[in-house]
C-alpha positions as CSV (number, residue, x, y, z in Angstrom):
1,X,19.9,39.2,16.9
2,X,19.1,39.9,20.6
3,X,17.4,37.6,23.1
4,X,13.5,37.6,23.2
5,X,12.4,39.3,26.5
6,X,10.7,36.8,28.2
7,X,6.8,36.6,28.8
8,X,6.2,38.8,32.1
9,X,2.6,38.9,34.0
10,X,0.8,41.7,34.7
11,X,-2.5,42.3,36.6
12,X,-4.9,45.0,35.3
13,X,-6.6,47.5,37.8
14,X,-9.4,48.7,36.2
15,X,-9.8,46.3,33.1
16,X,-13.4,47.4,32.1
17,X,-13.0,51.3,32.2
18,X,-11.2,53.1,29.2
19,X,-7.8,53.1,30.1
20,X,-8.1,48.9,31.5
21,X,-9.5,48.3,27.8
22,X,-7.1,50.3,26.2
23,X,-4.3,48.3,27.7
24,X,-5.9,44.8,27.2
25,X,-6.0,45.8,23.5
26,X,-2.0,46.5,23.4
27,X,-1.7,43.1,25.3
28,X,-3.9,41.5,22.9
29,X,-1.1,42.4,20.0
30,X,2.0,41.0,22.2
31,X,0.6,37.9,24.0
32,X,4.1,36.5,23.3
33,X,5.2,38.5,25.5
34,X,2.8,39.8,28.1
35,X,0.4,37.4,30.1
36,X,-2.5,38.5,32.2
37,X,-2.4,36.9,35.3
38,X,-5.1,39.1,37.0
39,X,-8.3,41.4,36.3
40,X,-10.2,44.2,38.1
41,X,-13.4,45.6,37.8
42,X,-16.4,47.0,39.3
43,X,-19.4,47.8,38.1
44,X,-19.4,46.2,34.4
45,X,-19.3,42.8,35.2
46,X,-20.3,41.4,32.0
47,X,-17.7,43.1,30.3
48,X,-15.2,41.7,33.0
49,X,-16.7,38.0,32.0
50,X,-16.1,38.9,28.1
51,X,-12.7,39.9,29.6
52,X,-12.1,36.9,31.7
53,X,-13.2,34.7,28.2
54,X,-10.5,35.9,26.4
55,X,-7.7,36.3,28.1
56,X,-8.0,33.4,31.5
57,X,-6.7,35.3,34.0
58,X,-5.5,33.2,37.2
59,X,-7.4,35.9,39.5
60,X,-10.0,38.3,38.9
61,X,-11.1,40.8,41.7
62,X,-14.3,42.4,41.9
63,X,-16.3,44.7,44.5
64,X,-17.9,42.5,46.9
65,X,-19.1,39.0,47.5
66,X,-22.8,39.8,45.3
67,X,-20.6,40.6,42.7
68,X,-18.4,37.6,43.0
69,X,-21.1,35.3,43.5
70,X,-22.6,36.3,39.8
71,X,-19.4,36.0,37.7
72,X,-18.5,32.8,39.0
73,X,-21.8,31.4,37.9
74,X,-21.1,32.7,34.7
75,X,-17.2,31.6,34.9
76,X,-18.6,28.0,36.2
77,X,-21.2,28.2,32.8
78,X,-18.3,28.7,30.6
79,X,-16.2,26.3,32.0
80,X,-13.3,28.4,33.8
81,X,-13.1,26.7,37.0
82,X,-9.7,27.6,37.8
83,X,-9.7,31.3,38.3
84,X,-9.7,32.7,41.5
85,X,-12.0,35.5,42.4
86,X,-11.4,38.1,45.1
87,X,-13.1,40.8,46.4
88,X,-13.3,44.3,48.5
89,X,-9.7,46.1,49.0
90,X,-8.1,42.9,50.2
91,X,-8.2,41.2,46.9
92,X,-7.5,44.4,45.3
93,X,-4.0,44.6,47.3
94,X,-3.6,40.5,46.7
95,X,-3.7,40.8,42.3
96,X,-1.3,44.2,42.9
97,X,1.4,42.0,44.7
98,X,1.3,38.6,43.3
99,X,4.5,37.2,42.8
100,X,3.9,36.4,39.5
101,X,3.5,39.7,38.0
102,X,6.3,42.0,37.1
103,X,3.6,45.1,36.1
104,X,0.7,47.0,37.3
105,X,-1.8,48.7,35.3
106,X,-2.9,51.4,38.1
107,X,-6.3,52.2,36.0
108,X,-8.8,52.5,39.3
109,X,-10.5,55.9,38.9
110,X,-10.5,58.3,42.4
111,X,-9.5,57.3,45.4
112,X,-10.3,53.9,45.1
113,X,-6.9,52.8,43.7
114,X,-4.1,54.2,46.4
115,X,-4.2,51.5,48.4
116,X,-3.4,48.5,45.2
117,X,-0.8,51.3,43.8
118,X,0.5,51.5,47.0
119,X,0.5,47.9,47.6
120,X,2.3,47.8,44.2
121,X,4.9,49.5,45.1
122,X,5.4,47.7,48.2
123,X,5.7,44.5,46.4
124,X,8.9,46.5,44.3
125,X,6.5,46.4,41.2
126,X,6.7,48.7,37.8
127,X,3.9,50.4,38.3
128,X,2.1,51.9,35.1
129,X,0.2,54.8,36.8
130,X,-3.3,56.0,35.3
131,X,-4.5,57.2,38.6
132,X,-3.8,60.9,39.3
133,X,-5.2,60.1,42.5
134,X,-2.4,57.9,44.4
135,X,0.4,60.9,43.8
136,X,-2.4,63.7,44.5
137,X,-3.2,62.2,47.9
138,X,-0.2,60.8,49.4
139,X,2.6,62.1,46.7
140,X,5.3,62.1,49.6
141,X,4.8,58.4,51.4
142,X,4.0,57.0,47.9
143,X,7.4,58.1,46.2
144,X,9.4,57.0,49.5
145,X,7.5,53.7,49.5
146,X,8.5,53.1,45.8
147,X,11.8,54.3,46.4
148,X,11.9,52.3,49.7
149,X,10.7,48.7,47.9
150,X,12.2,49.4,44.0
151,X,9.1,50.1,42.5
152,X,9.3,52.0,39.2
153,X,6.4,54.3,37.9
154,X,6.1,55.1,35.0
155,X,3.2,57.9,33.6
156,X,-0.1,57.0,31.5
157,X,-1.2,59.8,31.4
158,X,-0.7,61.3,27.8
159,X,0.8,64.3,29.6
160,X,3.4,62.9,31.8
161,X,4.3,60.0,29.6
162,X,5.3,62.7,26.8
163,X,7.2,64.6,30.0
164,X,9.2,61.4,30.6
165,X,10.1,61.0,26.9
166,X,11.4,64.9,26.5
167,X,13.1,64.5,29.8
168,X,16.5,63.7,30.5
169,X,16.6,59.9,31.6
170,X,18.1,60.7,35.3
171,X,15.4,62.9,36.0
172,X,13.7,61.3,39.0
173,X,17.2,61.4,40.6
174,X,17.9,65.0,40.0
175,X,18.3,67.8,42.7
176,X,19.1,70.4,40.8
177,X,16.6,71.0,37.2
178,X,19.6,73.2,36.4
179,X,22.0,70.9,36.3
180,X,20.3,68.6,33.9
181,X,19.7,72.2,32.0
182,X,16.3,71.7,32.0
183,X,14.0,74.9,32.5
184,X,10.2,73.8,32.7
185,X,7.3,71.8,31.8
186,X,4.8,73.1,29.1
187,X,1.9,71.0,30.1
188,X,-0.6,70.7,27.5
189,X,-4.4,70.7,28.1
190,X,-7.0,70.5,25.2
191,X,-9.5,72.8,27.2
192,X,-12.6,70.9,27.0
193,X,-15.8,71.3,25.4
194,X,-16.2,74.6,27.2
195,X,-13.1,76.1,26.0
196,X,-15.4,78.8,23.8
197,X,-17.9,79.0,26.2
198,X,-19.2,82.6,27.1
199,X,-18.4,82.8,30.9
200,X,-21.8,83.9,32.0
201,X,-22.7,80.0,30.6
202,X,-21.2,78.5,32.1
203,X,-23.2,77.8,35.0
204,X,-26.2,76.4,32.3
205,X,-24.1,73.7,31.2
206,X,-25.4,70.1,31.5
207,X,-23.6,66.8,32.3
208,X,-24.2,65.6,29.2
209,X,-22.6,68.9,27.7
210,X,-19.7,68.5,30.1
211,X,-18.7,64.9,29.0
212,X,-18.7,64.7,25.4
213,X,-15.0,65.9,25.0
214,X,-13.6,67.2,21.5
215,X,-10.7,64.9,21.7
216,X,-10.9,62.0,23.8
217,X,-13.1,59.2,24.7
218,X,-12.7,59.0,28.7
219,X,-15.1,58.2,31.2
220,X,-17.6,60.3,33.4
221,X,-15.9,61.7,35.9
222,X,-12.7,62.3,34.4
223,X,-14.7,63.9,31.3
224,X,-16.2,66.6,34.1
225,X,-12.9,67.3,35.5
226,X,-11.7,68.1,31.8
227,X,-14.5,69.9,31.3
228,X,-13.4,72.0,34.6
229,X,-9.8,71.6,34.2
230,X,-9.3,70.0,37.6
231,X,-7.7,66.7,35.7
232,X,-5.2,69.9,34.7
233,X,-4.6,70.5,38.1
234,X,-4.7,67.1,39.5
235,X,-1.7,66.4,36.1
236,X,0.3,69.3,38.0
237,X,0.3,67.8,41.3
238,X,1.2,64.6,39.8
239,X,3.7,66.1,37.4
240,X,5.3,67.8,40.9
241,X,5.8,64.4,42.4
242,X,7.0,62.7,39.0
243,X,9.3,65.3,38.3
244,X,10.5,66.6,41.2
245,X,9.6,70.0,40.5
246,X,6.9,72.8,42.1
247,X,3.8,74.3,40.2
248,X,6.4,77.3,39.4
249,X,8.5,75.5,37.1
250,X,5.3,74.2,35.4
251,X,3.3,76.0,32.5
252,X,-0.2,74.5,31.7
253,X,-0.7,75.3,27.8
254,X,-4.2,74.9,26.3
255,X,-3.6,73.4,22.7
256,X,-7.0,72.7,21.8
257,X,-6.1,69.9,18.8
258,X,-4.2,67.4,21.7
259,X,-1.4,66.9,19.0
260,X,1.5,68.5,21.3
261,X,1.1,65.7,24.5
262,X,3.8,68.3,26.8
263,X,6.6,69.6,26.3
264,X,9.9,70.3,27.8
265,X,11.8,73.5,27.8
266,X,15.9,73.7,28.3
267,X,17.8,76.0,29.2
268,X,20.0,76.9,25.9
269,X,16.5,77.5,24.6
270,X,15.4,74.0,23.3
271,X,12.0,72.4,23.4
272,X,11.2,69.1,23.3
273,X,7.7,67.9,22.3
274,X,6.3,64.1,21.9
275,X,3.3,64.5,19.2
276,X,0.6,61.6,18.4
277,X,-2.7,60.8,17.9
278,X,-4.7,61.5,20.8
279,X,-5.0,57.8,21.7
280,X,-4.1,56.4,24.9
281,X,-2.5,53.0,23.1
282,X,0.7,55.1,22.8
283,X,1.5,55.7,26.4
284,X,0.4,52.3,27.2
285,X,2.7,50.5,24.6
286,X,5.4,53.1,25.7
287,X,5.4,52.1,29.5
288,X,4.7,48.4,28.7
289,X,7.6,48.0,26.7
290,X,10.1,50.6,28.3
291,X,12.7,51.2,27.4
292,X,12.1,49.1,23.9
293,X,8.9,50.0,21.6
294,X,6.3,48.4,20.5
295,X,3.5,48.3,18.0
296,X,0.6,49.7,19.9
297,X,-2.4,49.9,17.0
298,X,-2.1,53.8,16.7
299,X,-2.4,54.9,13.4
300,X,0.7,57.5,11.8
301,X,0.3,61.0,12.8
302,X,-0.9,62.8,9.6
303,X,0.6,66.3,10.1
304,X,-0.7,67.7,6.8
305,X,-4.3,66.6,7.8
306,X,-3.5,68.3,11.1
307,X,-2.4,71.6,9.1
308,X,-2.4,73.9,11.9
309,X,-1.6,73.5,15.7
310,X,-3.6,76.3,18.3
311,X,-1.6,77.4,21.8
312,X,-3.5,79.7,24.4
313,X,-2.8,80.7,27.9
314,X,-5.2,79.1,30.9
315,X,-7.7,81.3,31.7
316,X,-8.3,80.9,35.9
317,X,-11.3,83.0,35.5
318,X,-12.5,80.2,32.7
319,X,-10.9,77.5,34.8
320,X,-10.7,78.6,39.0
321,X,-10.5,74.5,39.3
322,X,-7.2,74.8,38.2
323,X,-5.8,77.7,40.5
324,X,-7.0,75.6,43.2
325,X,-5.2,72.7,42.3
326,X,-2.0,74.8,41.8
327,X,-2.7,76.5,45.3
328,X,-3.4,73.2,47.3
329,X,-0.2,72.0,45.8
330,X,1.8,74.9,47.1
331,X,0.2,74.7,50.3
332,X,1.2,70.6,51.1
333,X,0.1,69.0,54.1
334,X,-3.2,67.8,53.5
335,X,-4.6,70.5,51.1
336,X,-4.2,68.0,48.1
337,X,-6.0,65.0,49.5
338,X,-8.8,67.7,50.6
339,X,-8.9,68.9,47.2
340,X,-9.3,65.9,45.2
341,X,-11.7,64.3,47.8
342,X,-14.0,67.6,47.8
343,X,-13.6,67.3,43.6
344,X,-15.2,64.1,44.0
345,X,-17.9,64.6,45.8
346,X,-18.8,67.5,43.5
347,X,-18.1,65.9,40.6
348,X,-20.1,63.2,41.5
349,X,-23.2,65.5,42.5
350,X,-22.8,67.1,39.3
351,X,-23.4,64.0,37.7
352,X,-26.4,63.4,39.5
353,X,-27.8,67.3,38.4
354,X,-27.9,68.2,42.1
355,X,-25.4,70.9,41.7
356,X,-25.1,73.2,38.6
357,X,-21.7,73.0,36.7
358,X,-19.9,76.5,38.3
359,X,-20.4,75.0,42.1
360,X,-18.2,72.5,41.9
361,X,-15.1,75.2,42.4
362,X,-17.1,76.9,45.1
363,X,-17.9,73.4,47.6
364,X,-13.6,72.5,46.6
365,X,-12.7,75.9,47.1
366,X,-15.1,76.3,50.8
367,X,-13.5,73.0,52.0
368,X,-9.4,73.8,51.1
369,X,-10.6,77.4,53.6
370,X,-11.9,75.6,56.3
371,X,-9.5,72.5,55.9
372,X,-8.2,71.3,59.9
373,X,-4.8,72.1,60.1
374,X,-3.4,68.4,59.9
375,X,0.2,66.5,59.0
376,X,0.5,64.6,56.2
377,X,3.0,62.2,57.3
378,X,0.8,59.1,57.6
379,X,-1.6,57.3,56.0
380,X,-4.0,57.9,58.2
381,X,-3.8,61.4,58.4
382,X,-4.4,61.4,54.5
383,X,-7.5,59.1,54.9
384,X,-9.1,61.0,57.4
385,X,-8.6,63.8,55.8
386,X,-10.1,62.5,52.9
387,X,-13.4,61.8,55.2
388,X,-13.5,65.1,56.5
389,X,-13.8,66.7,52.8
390,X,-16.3,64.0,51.8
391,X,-18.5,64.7,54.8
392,X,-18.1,68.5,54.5
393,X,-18.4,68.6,50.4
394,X,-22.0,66.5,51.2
395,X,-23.0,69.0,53.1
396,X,-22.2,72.0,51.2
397,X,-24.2,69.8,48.4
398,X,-27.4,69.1,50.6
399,X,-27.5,73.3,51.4
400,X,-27.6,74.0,47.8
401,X,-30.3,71.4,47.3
402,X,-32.3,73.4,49.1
């Protein structure tokens, strides 16, 4: 019999959205062998106290002081005195590089998490990466820093998790696809809940129409962006960095029953596919326990239930959020962080019902046109560009409040 691994700490960025409660249930199954030394959250702070009940982290970080002073009334009530609470970026960074972890749960919605992935990486971390966002904005200085410092990453994302298991295993060293014999990516998207949509709709549809996806339960924003198939594009961008590859050697397939998680396509004509439930406990478990497996709470795939499985080609006229993803990618420089910053702020106005659900292309699209012509070999040039399209995108919003 082999050796037990032993117990290894992890911190959890983003414990109270979907993905953070997603992986706190895997943990919950394997405390023998994973321990939580440290929480995040933002808003929900009552489900970060039910969180901090359970499972006695050693840190817990939250937004600012308010927030801290509250939840350490309630940890005081409950008699945890000894964890630590941090707050603002600075405690984000401190739980992402704590000696005593070994893995990062990167769960931080938007823009919000590249700085703790980043610091993640810096601290040589494996880095289980939920955020789109740290790739999208600063793909290049993120994969040196991990490569710099160790780090591993390894996908969350149902996609690019299913891309890593139907790729060979030296793929993140590969020049050459060919040499590996591999030919491309089939990405696969579900299409939303606007996938039958007439067109001329489109522009009627509601918030509350936008988030209730067929397939997965997933919060607000990134509900929207499948609803516009900008979490499509965003998955390419990513999937370019992952993978080493361009948005040529990538084919987004719209599979509306979210069986088929990707696919990769060889060159002697094989492809490979990685099927499941459409539960994100299996890419969790998957990256938790890499390269082992372990029992994640996911029911058996019931392919006779499943009976039939639907493929369609992405429509750009349906989905234009997606050609701009796949265009800012091509372009480089700063045209990604631009894009997802601009996404944001539309996304978010949407949200609100300031904007109707067609102009959230048009204020992405205006700002990629009118983008300064920057480097994006820095930081800082990534951060201010990420102001610019945030102060721009507000704009465009206020006019068509008007």
């Amino acid at each position: 019999m082999g050796r037990r691994p032993m117990t290894q700490g992890i911190t959890v960025l983003g414990a109270t959205g979907s993905i953070g409660m997603s992986t706190l249930d895997v943990l919950r199954r394997h405390q023998d062998r994973f321990r939580v030394v440290a929480l995040s959250g933002n808003s929900r702070l009552d489900r970060l106290l039910e969180q901090c009940i359970e499972f006695q982290p050693s840190y817990v970080s939250v937004a600012d002081e308010r927030s801290a002073e509250s939840l350490d009334i309630e940890l005081q009530r409950h008699g945890l005195h000894t964890i630590r609470i941090v707050t603002g970026v600075e405690g984000l960074e401190l739980i992402s590089g704590l000696p005593q972890i070994s893995h990062v749960m990167a769960a931080i919605v938007g823009a919000a998490g590249l700085r703790p992935a980043l610091a993640a990486a810096r601290a040589g971390k494996t880095i289980l990466l939920a955020n789109k966002e740290a790739l999208v904005m600063s793909g290049q200085i993120f994969m040196d820093i991990a490569q710099r410092h160790g780090a591993k990453l390894l996908p969350i994302d149902s996609e690019h998790n299913a891309i890593f298991q139907c790729m060979p295993p030296v793929h993140e060293q590969a020049i050459n696809w060919r040499s590996l014999g591999v030919k491309k990516i089939l990405l696969t998207a579900s299409g939303g809940p606007f996938r039958k949509t007439p067109l001329e709709e489109l522009r009627f549809m509601s918030p509350a129409q936008a988030v209730a996806h067929p397939n997965w339960s997933m919060g607000r924003k990134i509900s929207v962006d499948s609803a516009s198939m900008m979490n499509k594009g965003l998955e390419v961008i990513e999937a370019c960095w992952l993978f080493n590859c361009t948005p040529d050697q990538i084919e987004v397939v719209v599979h509306p029953q979210s069986i088929i998680h990707s696919m990769v396509e060889y060159i002697d004509g094989s492809v490979l596919a990685q099927l499941g439930n459409p539960d994100m406990r299996t890419p969790i478990a998957h990256a938790l326990a890499w390269p082992e497996r372990i029992v994640s709470g996911v029911g058996s795939l019931d392919l006779f239930a499943v009976a039939k499985l639907d493929f369609e080609r992405a429509d750009f006229n349906r989905y234009p959020c997606l050609r701009l993803a796949m265009d800012a990618m091509r372009a480089g420089g700063i045209a990604t962080a631009v894009l997802n910053a601009a996404n944001e702020i539309a996304v978010q106005a949407f949200l609100m019902e300031q904007i109707g659900f067609t102009d959230i292309p048009s204020v992405i699209e205006e700002r990629l046109a009118r983008m300064p012509s920057s480097p994006s070999d820095s930081l800082e040039a990534i951060f201010k560009a990420d102001e610019w399209a945030r102060s721009d995108a507000q704009q465009h919003v206020a006019r068509l409040m008007n």
